[in-house]
C-alpha positions in Angstrom: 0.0 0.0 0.0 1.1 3.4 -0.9 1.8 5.4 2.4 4.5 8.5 0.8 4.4 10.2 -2.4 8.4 11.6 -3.2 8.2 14.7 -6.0 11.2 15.8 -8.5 11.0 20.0 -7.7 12.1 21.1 -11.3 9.8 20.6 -14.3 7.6 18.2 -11.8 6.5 21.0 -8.9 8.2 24.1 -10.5 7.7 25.1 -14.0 11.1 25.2 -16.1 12.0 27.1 -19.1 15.9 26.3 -19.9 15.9 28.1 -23.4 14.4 31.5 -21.0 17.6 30.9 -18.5 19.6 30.3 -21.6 18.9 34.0 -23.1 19.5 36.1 -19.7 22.9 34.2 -19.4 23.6 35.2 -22.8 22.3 38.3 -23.2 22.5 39.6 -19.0 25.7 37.8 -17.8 27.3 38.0 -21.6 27.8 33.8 -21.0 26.3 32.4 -24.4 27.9 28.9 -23.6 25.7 27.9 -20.3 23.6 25.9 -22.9 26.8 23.4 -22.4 26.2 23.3 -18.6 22.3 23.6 -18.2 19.5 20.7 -18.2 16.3 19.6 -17.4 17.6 16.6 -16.0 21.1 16.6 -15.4 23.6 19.4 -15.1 27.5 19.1 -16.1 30.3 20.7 -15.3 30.6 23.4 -12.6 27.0 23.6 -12.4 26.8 20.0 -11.4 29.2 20.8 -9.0 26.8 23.6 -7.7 24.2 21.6 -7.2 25.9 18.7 -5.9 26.7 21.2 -3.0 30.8 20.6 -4.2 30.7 24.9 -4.5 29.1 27.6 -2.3 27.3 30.4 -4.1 30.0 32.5 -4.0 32.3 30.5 -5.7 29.8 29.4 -8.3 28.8 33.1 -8.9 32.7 33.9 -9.5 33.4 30.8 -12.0 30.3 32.6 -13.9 32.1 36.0 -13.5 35.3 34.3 -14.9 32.9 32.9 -18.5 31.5 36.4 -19.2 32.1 38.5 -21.3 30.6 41.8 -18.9 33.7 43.1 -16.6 31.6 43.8 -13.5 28.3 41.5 -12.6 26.4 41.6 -9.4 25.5 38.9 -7.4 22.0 39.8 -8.0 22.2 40.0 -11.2 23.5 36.2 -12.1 20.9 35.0 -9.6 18.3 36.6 -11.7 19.2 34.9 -13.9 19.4 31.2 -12.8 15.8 32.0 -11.6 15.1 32.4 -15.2 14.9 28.3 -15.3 12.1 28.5 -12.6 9.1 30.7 -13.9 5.8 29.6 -12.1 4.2 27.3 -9.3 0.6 26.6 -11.3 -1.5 27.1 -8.4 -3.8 23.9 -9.1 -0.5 21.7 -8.4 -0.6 23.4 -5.0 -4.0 22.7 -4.2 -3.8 19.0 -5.3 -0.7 18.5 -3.2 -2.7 19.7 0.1 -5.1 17.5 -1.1 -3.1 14.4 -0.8 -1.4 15.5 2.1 -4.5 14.2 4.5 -3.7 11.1 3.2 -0.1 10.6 2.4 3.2 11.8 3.5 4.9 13.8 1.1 8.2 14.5 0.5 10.4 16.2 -2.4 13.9 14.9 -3.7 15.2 17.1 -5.8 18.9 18.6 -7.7 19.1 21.7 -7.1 21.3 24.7 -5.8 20.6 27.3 -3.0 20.2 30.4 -6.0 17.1 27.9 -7.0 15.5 26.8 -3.9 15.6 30.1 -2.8 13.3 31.1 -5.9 11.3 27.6 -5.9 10.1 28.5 -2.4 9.0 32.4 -3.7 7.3 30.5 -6.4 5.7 27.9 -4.6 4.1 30.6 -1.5 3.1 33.3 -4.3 0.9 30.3 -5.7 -1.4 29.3 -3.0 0.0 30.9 -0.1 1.3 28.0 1.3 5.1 27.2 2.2 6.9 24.2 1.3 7.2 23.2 4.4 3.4 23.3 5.2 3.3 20.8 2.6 5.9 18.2 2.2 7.4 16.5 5.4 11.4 16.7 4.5 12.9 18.5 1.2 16.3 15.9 0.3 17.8 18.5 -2.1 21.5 17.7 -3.8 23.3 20.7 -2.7 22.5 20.0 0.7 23.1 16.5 0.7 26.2 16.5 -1.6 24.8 13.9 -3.2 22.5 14.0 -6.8 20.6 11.7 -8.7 20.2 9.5 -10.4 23.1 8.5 -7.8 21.6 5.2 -5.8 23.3 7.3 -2.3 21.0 10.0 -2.6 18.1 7.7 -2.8 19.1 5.6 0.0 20.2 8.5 2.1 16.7 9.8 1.8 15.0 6.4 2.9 17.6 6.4 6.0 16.0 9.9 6.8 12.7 9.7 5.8 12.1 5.9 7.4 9.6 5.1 4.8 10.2 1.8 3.1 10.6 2.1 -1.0 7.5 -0.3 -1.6 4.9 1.5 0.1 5.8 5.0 -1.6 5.7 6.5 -5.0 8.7 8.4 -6.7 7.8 10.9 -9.2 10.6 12.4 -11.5 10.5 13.8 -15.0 14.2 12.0 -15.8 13.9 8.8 -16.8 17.5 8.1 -15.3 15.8 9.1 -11.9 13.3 6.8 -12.2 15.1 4.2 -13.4 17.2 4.2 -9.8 14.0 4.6 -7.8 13.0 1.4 -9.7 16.0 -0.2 -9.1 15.2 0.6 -5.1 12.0 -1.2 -5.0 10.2 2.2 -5.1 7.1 2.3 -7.5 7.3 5.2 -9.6 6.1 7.3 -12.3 7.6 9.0 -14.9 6.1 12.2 -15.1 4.9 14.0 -18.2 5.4 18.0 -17.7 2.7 18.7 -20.7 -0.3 17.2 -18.4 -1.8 17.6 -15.4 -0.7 16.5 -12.3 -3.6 15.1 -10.9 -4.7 13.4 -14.1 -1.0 11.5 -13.9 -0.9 10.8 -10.7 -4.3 9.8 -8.6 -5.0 6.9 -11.3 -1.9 5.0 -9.8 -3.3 5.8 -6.3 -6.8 4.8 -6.7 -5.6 1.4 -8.6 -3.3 1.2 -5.2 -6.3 1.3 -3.2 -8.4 -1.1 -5.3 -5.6 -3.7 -4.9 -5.3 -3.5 -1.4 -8.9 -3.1 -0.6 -9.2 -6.6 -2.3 -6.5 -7.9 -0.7 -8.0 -7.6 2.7 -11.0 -8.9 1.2 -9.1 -12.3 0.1 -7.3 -12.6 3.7 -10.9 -12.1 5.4 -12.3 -14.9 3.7 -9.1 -17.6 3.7 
């Protein structure tokens, strides 16, 4: 039986536009490369080691300093621009995620960097007025744990944590990498699709969850 629901924060909770991140590094921070560092699903380079917590803000902010082409850039003004890749919470994700929450334990497990959690948690309370941590138990996030996936240590660090066990919750992760792990793990998963609707994705697995153990407790009442 399902107990915990895990959520992916980028493209899964948070709306991501990489080609609108791409443009104000080029055309803001005067780095038209960052296209070689910046995914969806998986970062490289010294963005990867951003988000895998192996630099501090600072230092990540300077490396950017050290690409551009712009003598003089503000702090503010490169972390405008890496909250270009997060542009909106859509406010019925919000609701459906309260929703669940009276009957599951939710959690997020996310890569992700300090620049953008800082902006995923503005996003996610100018939505529905709600915090993150109103709605989802513990956030395991990469740069925190210095860990990423679809690394298995990240996974296993978060069931050590969390003390759920992986075959009574439900992963959901836009990278199929990601789920692949989870699978791996004994988690059951779903590869999420970030052109439909959350609820339509997701409550079909959770209803058919409930069918199957409603009928199990059926067949162990009559044995």
């Amino acid at each position: 039986m399902i107990k915990n629901v895990i959520f992916d924060c980028g493209g899964v909770i948070v709306t991501l536009n990489r080609d609108n991140c791409l443009n104000a590094f080029s055309k803001i921070l005067g780095f038209p490369d960052f296209g070689k560092y910046l995914s969806e699903y998986a970062q490289k380079g010294f963005f990867l080691q951003f988000e895998n917590g192996d630099l501090k803000a600072s230092e990540f902010r300077q490396i950017v300093r050290q690409h551009s082409t712009i003598q003089e850039l503000t702090d503010e003004e490169i972390d405008y621009a890496i909250g270009c890749f997060l542009t909106d919470v859509n406010q019925a994700k919000v609701k459906y995620l309260l929703k669940l929450k009276r009957n599951y334990d939710l959690y997020l497990l996310s890569n992700i960097n300090p620049i953008a959690w800082k902006r995923s948690k503005k996003l996610f309370k100018e939505s529905y007025g709600v915090r993150m941590s109103d709605v989802f138990r513990k956030r395991f996030l990469s740069y925190r744990m210095n860990m990423s996936k679809p690394g298995e240590d990240i996974f296993k660090e978060a069931i050590r944590e969390g003390g759920f066990i992986p075959e009574e919750t439900l992963f959901i992760d836009d990278g199929e990498a990601n789920i692949e792990t989870a699978r791996k793990l004994g988690f059951k998963v779903l590869l999420f699709d970030v052109n439909k609707d959350i609820e339509a994705q997701v409550q079909p697995l959770l209803d058919a969850d409930a069918i199957e153990c409603e009928q199990r407790v059926k067949e162990d009442l009559n044995d």
